[in-house]
C-alpha positions in Angstrom: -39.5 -2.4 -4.6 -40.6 -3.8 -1.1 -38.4 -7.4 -3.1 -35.3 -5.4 -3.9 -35.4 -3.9 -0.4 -36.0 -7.5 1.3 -32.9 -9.3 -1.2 -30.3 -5.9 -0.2 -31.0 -6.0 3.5 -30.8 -10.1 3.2 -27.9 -10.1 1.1 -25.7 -7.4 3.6 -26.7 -9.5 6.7 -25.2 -13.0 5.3 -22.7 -11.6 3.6 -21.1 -9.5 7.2 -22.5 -12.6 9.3 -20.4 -15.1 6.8 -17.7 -13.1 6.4 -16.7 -13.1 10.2 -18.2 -16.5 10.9 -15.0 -17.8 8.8 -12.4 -15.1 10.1 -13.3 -16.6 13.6 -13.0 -20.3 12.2 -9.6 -19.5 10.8 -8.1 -17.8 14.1 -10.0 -20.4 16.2 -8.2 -23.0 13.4 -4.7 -21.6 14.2 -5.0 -21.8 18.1 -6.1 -25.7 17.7 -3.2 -26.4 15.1 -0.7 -24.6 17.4 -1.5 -26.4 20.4 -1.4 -29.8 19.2 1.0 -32.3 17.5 0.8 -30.4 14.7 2.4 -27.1 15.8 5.5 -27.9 13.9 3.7 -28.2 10.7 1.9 -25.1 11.1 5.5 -23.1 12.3 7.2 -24.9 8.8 4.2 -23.6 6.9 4.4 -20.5 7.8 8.3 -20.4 7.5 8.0 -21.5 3.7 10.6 -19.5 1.6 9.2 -17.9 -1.2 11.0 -15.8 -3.9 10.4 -13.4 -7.1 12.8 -12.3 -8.8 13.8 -10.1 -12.2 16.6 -9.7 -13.6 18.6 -7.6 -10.7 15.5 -7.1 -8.2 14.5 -10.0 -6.3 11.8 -10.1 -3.1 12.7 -13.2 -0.6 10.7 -13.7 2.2 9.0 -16.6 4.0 5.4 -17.4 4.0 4.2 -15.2 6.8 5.8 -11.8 5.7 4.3 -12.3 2.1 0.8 -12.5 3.5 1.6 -9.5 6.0 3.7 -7.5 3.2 1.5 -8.4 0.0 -1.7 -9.8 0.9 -2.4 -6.9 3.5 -1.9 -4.6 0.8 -4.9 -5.3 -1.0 -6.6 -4.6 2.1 -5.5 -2.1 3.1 -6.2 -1.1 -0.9 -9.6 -2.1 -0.3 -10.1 0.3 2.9 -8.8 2.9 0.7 -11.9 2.4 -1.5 -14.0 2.5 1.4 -12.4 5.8 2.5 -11.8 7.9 -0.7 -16.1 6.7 -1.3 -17.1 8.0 2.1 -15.3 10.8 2.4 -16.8 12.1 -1.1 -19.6 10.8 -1.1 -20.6 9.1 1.9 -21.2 9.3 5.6 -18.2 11.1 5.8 -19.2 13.7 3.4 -20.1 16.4 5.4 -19.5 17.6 8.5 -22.6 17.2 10.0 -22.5 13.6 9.2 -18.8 13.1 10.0 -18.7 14.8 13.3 -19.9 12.5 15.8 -18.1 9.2 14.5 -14.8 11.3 14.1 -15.0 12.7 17.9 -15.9 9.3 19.1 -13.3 7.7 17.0 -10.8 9.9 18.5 -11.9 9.0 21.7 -11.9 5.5 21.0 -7.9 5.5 19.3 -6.8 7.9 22.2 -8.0 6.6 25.6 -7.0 2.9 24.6 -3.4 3.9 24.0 -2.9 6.5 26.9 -4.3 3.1 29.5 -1.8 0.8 27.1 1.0 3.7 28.0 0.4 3.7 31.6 -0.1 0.3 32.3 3.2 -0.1 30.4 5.0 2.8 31.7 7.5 0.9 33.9 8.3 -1.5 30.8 10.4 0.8 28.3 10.7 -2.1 25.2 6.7 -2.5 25.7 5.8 1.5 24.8 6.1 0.6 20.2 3.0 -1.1 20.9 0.5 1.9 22.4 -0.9 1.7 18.8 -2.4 -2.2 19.2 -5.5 -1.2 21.6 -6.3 2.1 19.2 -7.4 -0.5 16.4 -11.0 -1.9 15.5 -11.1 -4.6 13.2 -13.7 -3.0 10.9 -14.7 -6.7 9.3 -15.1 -8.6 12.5 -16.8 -5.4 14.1 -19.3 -5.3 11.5 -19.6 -9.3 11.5 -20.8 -9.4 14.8 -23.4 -6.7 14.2 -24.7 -8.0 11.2 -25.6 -11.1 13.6 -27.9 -9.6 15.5 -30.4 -9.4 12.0 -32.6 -6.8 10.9 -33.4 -5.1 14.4 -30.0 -3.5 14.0 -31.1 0.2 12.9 -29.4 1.3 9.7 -28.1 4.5 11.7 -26.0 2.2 14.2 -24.2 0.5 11.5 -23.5 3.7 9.8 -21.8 5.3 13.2 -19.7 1.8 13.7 -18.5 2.1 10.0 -17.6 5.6 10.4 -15.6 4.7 13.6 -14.0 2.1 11.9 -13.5 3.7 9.0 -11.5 7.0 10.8 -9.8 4.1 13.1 -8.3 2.5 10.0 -7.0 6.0 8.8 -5.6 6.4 12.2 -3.6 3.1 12.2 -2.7 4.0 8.5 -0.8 7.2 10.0 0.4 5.3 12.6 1.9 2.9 10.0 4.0 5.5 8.4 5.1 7.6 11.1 6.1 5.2 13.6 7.1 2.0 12.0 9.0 2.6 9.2 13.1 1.5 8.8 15.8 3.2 7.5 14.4 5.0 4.0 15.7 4.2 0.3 15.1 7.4 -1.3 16.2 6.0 -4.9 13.0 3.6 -3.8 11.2 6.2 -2.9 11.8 8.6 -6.0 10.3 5.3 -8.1 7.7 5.3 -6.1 6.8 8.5 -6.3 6.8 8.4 -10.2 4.5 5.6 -10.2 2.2 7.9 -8.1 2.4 10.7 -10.3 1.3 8.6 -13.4 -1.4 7.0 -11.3 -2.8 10.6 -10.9 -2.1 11.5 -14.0 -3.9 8.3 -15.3 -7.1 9.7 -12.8 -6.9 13.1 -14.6 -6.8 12.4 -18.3 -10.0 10.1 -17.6 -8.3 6.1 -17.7 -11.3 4.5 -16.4 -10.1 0.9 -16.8 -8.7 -0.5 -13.8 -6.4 -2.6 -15.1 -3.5 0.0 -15.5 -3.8 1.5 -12.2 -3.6 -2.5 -10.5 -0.2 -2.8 -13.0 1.2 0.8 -12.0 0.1 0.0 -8.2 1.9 -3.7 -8.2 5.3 -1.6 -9.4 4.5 1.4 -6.4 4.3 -1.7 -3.9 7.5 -2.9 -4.8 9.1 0.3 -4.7 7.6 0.9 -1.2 8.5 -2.4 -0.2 12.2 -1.4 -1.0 12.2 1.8 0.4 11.6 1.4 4.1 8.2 2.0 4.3 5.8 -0.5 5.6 4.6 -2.2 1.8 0.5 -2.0 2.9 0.5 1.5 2.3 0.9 1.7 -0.8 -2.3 0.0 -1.5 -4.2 2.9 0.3 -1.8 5.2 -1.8 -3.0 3.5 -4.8 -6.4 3.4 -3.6 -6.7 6.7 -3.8 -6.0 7.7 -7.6 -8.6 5.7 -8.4 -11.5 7.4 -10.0 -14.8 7.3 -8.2 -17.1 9.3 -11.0 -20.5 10.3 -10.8 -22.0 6.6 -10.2 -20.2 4.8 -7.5 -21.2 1.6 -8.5 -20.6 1.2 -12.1 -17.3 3.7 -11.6 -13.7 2.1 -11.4 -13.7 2.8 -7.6 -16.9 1.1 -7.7 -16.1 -1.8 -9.7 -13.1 -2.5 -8.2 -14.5 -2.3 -4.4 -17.4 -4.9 -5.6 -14.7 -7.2 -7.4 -12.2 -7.5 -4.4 -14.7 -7.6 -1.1 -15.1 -11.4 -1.4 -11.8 -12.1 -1.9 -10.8 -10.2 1.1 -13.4 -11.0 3.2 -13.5 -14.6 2.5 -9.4 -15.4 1.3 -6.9 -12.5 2.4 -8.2 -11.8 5.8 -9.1 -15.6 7.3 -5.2 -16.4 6.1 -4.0 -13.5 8.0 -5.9 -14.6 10.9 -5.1 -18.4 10.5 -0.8 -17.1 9.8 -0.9 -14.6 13.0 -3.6 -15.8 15.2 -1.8 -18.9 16.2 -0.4 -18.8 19.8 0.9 -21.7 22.1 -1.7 -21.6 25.4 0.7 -24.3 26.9 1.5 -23.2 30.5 -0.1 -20.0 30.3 -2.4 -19.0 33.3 -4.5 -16.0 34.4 -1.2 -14.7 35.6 0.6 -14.0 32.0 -2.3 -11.7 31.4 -1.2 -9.5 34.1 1.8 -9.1 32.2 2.3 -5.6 31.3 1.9 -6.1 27.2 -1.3 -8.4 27.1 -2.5 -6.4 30.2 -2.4 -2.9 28.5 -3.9 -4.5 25.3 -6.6 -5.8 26.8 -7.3 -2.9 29.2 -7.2 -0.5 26.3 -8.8 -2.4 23.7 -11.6 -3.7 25.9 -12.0 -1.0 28.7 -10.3 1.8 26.8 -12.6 1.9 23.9 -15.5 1.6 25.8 -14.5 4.4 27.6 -13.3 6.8 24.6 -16.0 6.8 22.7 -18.8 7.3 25.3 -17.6 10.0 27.1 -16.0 12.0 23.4 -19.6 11.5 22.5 -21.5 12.2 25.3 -19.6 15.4 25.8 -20.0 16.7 21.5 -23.5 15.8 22.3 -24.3 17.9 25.6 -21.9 20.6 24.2 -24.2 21.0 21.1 -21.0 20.4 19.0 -23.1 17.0 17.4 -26.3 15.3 18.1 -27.0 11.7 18.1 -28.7 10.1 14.8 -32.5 9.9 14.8 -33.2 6.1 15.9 -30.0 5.4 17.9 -29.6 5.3 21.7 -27.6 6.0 24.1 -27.6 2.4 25.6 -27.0 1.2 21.8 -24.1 3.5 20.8 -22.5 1.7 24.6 -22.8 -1.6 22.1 -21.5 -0.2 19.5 -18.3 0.9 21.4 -17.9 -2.8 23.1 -18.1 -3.9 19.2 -15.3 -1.2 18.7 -13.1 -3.2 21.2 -12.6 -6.0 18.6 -9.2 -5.0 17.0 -8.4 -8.7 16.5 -6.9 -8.9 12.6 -5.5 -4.6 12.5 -4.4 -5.0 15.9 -2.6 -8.4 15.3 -1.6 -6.6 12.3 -0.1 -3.7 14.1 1.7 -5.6 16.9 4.2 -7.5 14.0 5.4 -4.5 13.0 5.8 -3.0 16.7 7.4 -6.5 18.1 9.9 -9.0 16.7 10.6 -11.0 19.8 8.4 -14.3 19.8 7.6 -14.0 23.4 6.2 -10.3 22.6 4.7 -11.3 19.7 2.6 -13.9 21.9 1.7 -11.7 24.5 -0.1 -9.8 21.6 -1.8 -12.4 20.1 -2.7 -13.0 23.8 -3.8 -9.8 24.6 -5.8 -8.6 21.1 -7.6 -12.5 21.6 -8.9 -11.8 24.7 -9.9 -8.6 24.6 -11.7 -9.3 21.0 -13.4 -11.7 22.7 -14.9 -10.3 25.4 -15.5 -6.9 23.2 -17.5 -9.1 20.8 -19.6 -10.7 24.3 -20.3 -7.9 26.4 -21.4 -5.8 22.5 -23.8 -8.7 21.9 -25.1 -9.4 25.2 -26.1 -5.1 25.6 -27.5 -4.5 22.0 -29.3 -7.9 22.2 -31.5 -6.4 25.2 -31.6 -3.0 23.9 -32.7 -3.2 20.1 -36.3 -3.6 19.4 -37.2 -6.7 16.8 -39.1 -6.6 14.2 -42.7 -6.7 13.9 -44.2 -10.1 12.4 -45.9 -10.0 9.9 -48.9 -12.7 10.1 -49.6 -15.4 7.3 -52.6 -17.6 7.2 -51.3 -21.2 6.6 -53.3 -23.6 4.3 -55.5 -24.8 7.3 -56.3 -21.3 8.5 -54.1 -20.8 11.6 -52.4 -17.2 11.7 -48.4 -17.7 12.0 -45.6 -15.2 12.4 -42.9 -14.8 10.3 -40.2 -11.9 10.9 -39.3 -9.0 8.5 -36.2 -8.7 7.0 
């Protein structure tokens, strides 16, 4: 038992800790490539033309929209998992255990865009974008906790996932309500029929997942064609898929455990390393007072912050939640510096809001530096706040005592 325990709390640590190490190499990657001799490569790469086509329907796009429009999808499938299993059967189950991370999510979404909307108040093309600061990137988030090791207690990760978790739903809605173009509804009618058979499928007991990943490729396209932005349809499809009374050997289960390394470790570090890339030549400390990269940074790495202390301070002296047995206050502050990090759903949400290159820049700007300094300040305050490990001590060959930390 005391094994299994030491493998599981092992295997979670590298896998978050690797899983952001290379999402940080890839946008780190794109910013080197962009700003040397080889920007041009990296702009062709990106601008690749690829087509599919059958018979009448055909989707042409370059490079970059296919790994926004289709590799996002199985993301954004993937977060569906994640919420349809929490919010049946896991932290986000009940109320008792919702209520804190959904306040202080709320906080942390609403604060960040109210700054972004007053610092860009006097800039009327800047206000599509309030929705970039009220992102946290729930991979990198996690990544940078995970590094910390085994001091982290189990009830701080769980209150960063559930504010994640509730912030991805947020930027879901967002998504659909405020950045979709003009509707198809013949698209929209197909889509729709491909839902209703994926529910259908869920009710009659189809356990294999192959039909609902055929029957959720066909809703994609029809989304894609309709108007609506194409990643929702993977949380859409997410959700028809049957969870069962064992999570883990369920289709839900099975398919959350077959597609986490391949987004962790593929879809997301080529997201980063296609969106991540901006040109730094001539910029000064004078571009980030720019209204756009200003706001983002203000809301992502001051707004946050301030969101989710005060929405949880306040459920918490009100009554209305208490905070977990083993957390702190001075830990939950790290937690929401950690929440600042909106690096790869931010970027994400700032190409849909912009289309100008110069806006586009100011984001990747923005979401970079405010991500950065998120991820610093979170590390620098749990690191003095969380309480290591007790070592455990080993007698050597010779005799001497030595210390050697738990996992």
């Amino acid at each position: 038992m005391a094994n299994s325990v030491f493998n599981s709390g092992k295997a979670f640590v590298s896998k978050e800790m690797i899983g952001g190490l290379i999402l940080t190499a890839a946008a780190v990657l794109a910013l080197i490539i962009s700003n040397s001799s080889y920007s041009g490569y990296y702009s062709a790469f990106l601008n690749i033309p690829v087509a599919v086509s059958a018979g009448p329907l055909s989707i042409d796009k370059p490079l970059l929209l296919w790994v926004n429009d289709g590799l996002m999808a199985i993301f954004f499938f993937l977060i569906g998992l994640e919420i349809k299993r929490e919010v049946l059967e896991g932290q986000l189950s009940s109320l008792d255990r919702a209520a804190l991370p959904l306040i202080a999510a709320v906080g942390g979404m609403a604060i960040p865009a109210l700054i972004y909307l007053a610092v860009n108040a006097g800039s009327p093309e800047n206000l599509g974008g309030w929705a970039i600061p009220a992102a946290t990137d729930i991979a990198f988030a996690l990544g940078v906790l995970a590094l910390l090791g085994p001091a982290v207690p189990a009830a701080l990760k769980v209150f960063l996932l559930g504010i994640a978790i509730i912030d991805d739903l947020g930027a879901i809605l967002a998504i659909a309500i405020l950045y979709t173009d003009d509707l198809s509804v013949q698209s929209l009618a197909l889509g729709s029929i491909g839902m209703v058979i994926l529910i259908g499928m869920n009710r009659f007991g189809v356990r294999k997942i192959a039909p609902y990943a055929l029957i959720g490729v066909l809703v994609w396209v029809c989304v894609l064609k309709s108007g609506v932005h194409a990643t929702l349809a993977g949380v859409l499809v997410a959700l028809t898929v049957p969870i069962g009374d064992k999570a883990e050997t369920s289709p839900l289960g099975r398919a959350e455990h077959a597609l986490y390394p391949w987004v962790s470790f593929f879809i997301m570090p080529l997201f980063a390393f296609a969106n991540a890339g901006v040109s730094l030549g001539g910029l000064s400390l004078g571009d980030l007072s720019a209204p756009l990269p200003l706001g983002i940074v203000l809301g992502l790495f001051i707004g946050k912050q301030l969101g989710i202390m005060s929405f949880s301070w306040i459920s918490v002296r009100s009554g209305l939640c208490r905070l977990p047995d083993g957390m702190t206050w001075r830990q939950t502050y790290g937690v929401a510096c950690l929440a600042g990090i909106g690096f790869t759903m931010s970027l994400f949400i700032g190409t849909l809001a912009f289309d100008s290159p110069e806006q586009l820049n100011a984001v990747r700007l923005g979401v970079l530096m405010a991500s950065v300094l998120s991820a610093s300040l979170g590390v620098v305050v749990l690191r003095r706040t969380l309480v290591r490990p007790a070592p455990i001590q080993v007698m050597t060959a010779s005799g001497i005592p030595r210390s050697i930390n738990q996992i």
